[in-house]
C-alpha positions as CSV (number, residue, x, y, z in Angstrom):
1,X,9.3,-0.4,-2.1
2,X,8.8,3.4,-2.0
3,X,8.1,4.6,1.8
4,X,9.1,1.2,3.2
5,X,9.9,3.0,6.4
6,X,7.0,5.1,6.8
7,X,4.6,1.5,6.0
8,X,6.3,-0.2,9.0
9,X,5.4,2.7,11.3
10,X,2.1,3.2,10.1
11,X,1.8,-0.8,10.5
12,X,3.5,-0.7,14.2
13,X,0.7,1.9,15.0
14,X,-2.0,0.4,13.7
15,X,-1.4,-3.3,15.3
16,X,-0.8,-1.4,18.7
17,X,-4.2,-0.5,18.3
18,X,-5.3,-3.9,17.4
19,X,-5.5,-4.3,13.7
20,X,-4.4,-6.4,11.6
21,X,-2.4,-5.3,8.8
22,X,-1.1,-6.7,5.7
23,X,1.3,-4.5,4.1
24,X,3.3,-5.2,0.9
25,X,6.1,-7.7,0.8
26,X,9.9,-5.7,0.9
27,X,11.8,-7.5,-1.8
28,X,15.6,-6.2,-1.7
29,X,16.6,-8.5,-4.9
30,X,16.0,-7.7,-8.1
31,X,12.7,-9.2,-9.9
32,X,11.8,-10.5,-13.1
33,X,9.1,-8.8,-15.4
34,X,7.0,-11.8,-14.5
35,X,7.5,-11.7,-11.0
36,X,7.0,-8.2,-10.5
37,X,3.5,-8.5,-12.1
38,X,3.0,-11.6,-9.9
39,X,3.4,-9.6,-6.8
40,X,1.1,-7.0,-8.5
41,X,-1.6,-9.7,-8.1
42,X,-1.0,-10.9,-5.0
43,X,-1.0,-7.2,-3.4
44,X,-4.7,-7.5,-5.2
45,X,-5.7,-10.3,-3.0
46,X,-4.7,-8.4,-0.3
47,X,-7.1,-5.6,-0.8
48,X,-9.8,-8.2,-1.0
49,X,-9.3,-9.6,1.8
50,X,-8.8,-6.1,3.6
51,X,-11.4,-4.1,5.5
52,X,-10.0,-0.5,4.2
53,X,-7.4,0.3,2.5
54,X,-4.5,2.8,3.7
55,X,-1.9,4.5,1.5
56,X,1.1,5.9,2.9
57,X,2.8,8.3,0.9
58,X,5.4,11.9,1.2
59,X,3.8,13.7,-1.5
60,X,0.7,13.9,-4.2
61,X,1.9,12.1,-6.5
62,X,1.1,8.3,-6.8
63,X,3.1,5.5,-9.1
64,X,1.1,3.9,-11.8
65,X,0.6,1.0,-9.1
66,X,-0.2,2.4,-6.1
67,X,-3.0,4.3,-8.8
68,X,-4.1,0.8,-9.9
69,X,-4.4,-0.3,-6.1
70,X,-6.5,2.7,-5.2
71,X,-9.0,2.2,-8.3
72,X,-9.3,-1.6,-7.3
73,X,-10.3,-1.3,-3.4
74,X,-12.7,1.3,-4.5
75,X,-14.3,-0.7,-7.4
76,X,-14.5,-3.3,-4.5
77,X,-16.0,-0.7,-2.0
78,X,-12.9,-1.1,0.3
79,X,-12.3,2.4,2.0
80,X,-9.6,4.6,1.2
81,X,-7.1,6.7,3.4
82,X,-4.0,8.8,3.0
83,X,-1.7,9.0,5.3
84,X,1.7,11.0,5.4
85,X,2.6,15.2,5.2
86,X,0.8,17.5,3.8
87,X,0.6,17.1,0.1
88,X,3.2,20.1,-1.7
89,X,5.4,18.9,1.1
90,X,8.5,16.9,0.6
């Protein structure tokens, strides 16, 4: 998982103040084709069950998931935010 470290702070700050937050399972095996897209789906039911929707990333570009995951949570009216450095920034 890209930004794993930046996701657990921006998780520890937002349960400080009281949210709940359900962040992306960190799988450090390798994955089948089949589980991979599994996961996919079950990040999905996250975002429905999610109140907004917060993307943590180091720069302005976004994989072809975390693209899919945006375009989902706003088809479903979920809010959107960035968080992370200033994009052009490393």
């Amino acid at each position: 998982m890209r930004f794993a470290e930046e996701m657990r702070a921006v998780s520890r700050s937002l349960t400080l103040a009281g949210i709940i937050v359900l962040i992306p399972a960190e799988i450090d095996t390798p994955i089948t084709t089949e589980q991979k897209t599994a996961l996919g789906e079950l990040h999905l039911r996250r975002i429905n069950l999610a109140d907004r929707v917060v993307v943590v990333n180091r720069r302005a570009h976004f994989g072809e998931s975390t693209l899919r995951e945006i375009a989902y949570a706003e088809a479903a009216g979920k809010p959107v935010t960035f968080v992370g450095p200033a994009y052009g920034q490393a």
